[in-house]
C-alpha positions in Angstrom: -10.7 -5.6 -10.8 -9.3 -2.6 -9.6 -11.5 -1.0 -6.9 -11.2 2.9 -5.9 -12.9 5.2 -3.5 -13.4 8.9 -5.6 -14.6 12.0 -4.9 -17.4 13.6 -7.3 -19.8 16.8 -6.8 -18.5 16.9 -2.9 -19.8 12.9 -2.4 -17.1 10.4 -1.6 -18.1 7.1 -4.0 -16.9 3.5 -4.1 -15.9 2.5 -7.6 -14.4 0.5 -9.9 -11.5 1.1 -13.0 -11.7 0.3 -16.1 -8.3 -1.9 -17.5 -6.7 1.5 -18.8 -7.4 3.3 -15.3 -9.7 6.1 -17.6 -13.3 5.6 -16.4 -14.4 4.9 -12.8 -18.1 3.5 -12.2 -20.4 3.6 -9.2 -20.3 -0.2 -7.7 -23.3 0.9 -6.3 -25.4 1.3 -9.5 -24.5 -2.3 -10.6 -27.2 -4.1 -9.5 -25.4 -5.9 -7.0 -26.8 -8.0 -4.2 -26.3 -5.4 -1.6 -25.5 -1.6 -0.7 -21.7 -1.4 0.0 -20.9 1.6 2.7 -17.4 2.1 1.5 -14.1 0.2 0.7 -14.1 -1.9 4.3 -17.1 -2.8 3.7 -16.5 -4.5 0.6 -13.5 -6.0 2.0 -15.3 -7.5 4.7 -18.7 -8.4 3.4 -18.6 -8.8 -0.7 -20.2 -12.0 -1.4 -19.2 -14.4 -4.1 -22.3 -13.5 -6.3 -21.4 -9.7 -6.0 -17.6 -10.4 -7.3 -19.0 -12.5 -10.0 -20.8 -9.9 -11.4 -18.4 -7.3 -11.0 -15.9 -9.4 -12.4 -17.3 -9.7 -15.7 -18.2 -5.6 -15.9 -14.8 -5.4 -15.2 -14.0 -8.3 -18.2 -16.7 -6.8 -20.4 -15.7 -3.0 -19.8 -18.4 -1.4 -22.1 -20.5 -0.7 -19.1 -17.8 1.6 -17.6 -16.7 3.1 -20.7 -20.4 3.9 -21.4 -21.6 4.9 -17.9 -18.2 5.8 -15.8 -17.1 9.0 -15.0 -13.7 10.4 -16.6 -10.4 9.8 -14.4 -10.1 13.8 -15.6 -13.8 14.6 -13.5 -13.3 13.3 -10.2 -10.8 12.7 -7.7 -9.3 9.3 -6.2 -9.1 9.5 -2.6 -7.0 6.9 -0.2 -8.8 3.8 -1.0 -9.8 3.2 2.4 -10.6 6.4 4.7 -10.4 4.9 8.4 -8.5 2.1 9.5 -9.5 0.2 12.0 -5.6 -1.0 13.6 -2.4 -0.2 12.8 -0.6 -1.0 9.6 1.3 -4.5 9.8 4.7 -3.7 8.5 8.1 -6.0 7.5 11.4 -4.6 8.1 14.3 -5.6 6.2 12.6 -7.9 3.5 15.2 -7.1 0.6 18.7 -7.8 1.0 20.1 -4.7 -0.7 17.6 -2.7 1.5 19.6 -4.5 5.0 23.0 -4.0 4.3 21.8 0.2 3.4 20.4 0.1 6.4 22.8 -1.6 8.6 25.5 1.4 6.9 23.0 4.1 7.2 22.6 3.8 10.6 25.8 2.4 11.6 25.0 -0.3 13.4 26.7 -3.7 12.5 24.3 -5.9 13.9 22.0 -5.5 11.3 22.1 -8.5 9.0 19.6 -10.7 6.6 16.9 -12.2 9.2 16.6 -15.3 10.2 12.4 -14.7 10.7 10.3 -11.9 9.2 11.2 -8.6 11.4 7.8 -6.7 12.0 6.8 -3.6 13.6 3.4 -1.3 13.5 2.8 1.7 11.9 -0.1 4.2 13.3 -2.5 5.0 10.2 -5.5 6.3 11.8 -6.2 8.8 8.4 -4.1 7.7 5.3 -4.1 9.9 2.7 -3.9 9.4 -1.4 -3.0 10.2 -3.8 -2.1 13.9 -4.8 -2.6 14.7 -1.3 0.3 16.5 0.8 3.1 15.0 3.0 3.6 17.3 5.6 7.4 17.4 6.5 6.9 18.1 10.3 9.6 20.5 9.8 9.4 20.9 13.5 10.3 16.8 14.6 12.2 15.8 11.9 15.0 16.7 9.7 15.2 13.2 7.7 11.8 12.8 5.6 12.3 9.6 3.9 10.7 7.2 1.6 9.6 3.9 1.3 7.6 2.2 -1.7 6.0 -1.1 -1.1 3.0 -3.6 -1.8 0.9 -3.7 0.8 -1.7 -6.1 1.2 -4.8 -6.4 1.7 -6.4 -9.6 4.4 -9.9 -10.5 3.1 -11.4 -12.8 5.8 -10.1 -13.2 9.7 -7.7 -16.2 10.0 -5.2 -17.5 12.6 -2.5 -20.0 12.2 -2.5 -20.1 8.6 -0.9 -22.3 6.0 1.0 -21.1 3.2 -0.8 -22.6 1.0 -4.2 -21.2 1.7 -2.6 -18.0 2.4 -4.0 -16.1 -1.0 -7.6 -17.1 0.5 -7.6 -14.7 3.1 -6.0 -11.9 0.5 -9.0 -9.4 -0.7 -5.9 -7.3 -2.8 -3.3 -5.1 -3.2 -2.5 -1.5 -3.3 0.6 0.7 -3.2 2.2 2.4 0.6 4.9 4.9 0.8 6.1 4.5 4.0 7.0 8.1 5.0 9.9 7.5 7.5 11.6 10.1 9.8 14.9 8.7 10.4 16.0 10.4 13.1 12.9 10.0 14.8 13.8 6.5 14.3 16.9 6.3 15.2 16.5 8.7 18.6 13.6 6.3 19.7 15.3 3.0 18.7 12.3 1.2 18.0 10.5 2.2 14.7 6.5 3.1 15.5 7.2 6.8 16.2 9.1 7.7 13.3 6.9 6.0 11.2 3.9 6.9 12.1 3.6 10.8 11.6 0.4 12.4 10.7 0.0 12.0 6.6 2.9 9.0 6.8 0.9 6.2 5.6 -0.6 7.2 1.6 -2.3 4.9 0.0 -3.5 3.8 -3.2 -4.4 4.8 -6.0 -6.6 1.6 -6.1 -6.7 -1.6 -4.4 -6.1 -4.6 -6.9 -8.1 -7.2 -6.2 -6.3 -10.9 -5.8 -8.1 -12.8 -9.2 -5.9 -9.8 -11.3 -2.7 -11.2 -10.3 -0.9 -14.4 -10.0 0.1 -15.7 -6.8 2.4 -15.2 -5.0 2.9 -12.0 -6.6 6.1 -11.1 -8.9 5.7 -7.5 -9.7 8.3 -4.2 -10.5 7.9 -1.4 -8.2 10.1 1.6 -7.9 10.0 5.5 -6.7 11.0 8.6 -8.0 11.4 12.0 -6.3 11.4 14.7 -8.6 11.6 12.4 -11.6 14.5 10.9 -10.7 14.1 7.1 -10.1 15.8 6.0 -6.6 14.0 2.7 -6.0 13.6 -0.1 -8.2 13.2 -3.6 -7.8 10.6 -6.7 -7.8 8.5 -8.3 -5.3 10.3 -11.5 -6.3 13.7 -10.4 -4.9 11.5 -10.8 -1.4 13.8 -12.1 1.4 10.0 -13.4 3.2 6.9 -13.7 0.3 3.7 -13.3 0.7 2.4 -16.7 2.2 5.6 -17.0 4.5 4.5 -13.6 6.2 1.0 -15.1 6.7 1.7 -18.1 7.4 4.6 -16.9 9.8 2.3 -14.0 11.4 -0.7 -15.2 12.2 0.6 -18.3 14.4 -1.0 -17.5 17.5 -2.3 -13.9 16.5 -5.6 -13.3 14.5 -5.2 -11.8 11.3 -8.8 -9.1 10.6 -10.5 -8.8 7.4 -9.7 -5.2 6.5 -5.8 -5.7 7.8 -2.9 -4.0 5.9 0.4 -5.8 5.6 3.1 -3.6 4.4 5.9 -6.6 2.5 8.6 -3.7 2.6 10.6 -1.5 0.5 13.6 -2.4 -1.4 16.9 -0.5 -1.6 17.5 3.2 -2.9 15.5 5.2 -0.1 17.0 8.7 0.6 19.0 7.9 3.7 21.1 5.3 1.9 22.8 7.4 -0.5 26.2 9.2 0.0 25.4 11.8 0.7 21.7 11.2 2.3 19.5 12.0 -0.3 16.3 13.7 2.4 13.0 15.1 1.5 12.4 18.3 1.4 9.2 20.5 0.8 8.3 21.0 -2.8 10.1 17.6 -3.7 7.2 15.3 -5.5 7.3 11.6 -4.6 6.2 8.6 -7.1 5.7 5.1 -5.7 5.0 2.4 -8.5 3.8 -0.8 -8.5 3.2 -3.0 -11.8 -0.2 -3.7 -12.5 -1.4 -1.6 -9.8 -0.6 2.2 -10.9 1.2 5.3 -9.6 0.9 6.9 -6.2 1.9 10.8 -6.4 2.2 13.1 -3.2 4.3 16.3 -2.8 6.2 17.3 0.4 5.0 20.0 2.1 
């Protein structure tokens, strides 16, 4: 099931893909237990009767292709609008992606972790896809790129095995972490140059966990202009998926509604030689496999 939020006739709607990501219908018109509000509310409080059912629409298909809007009539918005905390986000979770960094910024001490490194990244209003990335001309002169999975936490947890960890996963969606790497770098720790306003795009759906196989082995890669710069798989993970669950919610409550960003792998614009920076007009496209494009132009 691949689950949007879309804009049609000025009303923002919760929806759901067909397999070929060309029809969207209204969840809402399903005949589904209850009323869903938006996308955190689905996260949250879908029931098990409500999945079923969608889950064979989604199987079956006819009843999008017959009452779904065209992709080509409406617009897909971030797939959730509000956040309600920061994005969870791991540093240096592919190899090739630490040793750029550690010769990007010069700094020697930077070497494969022994634990998960995490840091937080402000998301009060993520946006989607085809909507701008403002450069911030004005605070930064190092726009940078980051493609990852992020996922999705279904149900509040704490102190979490990693073998129940895919039972507190609702799904999966795309994030390009938009980085300013100076702003990084001049502040030392990460949360300000990460956490620009229009930083954090999301999208363009949110996969939901029954689609994939767990843990998750999927291609992503980016492309700015065309030109592919990332491109690697979520296997190649130095941390997976139930190690960063397991490993972050010792002691610390993981939310229904959460977003853990698993990190980016190596080709972002600040490891080439030399720097390869965002500029306006530049078009960025973050892919994930199984999941679908996210497109946003620099502005």
């Amino acid at each position: 099931m691949k689950f949007v939020t879309f804009l049609v006739d000025n009303e923002k709607k919760l929806g759901m893909l067909n397999r070929d990501m060309t029809k969207v219908v209204n969840i809402n018109n399903l005949n589904l237990y209850r009323t869903y509000n938006d996308m955190m509310d689905l996260i949250k409080n879908s029931s098990r009767h409500d999945l079923k059912l969608l889950k064979k629409v989604y199987d079956e298909e006819s009843c999008i292709r017959e009452n779904g809007y065209s992709i080509d009539n409406i617009k897909i918005c971030t797939p959730i609008e509000t956040l309600e905390s920061d994005i969870l986000c791991l540093g240096l979770n592919y190899r090739e992606h630490v040793e750029e960094t550690a010769r990007s910024f010069k700094d020697d001490s930077i070497d494969i972790p022994e634990y998960p490194v995490y840091f937080s990244k402000r998301a009060v209003s993520p946006i989607g896809p085809g909507d701008n990335i403002d450069s911030h001309g004005e605070v930064t002169e190092q726009l940078d790129y980051e493609v990852e999975l992020a996922v999705i936490i279904g149900k509040d947890g704490i102190n979490i095995a990693k073998e129940d960890a895919e039972e507190y996963i609702f799904g999966y969606t795309i994030m390009n972490d938009v980085s300013a790497r100076d702003v990084q770098q001049r502040h030392v720790q990460w949360y300000r140059g990460k956490s620009l306003d229009t930083f954090t795009s999301l999208g363009p759906c949110i996969v939901h966990k029954s689609e994939l196989k767990f843990p998750v082995e999927l291609d992503l890669c980016s492309k700015v202009n065309g030109e592919l710069r990332q491109n690697s798989n979520t296997k190649n993970f130095i941390f997976d998926i139930p190690t960063i669950i397991h490993d972050i919610s010792q002691g610390m409550t993981l939310r229904a509604g959460d977003i853990i960003a698993t990190g980016t792998p190596s080709g972002v614009g600040m490891g080439f030689k030399p720097p390869k920076f965002l500029k306006k007009g530049d078009v960025v496209q973050c892919e994930v496999e199984n999941i679908g494009v996210l497109e946003n132009k620099i502005v």
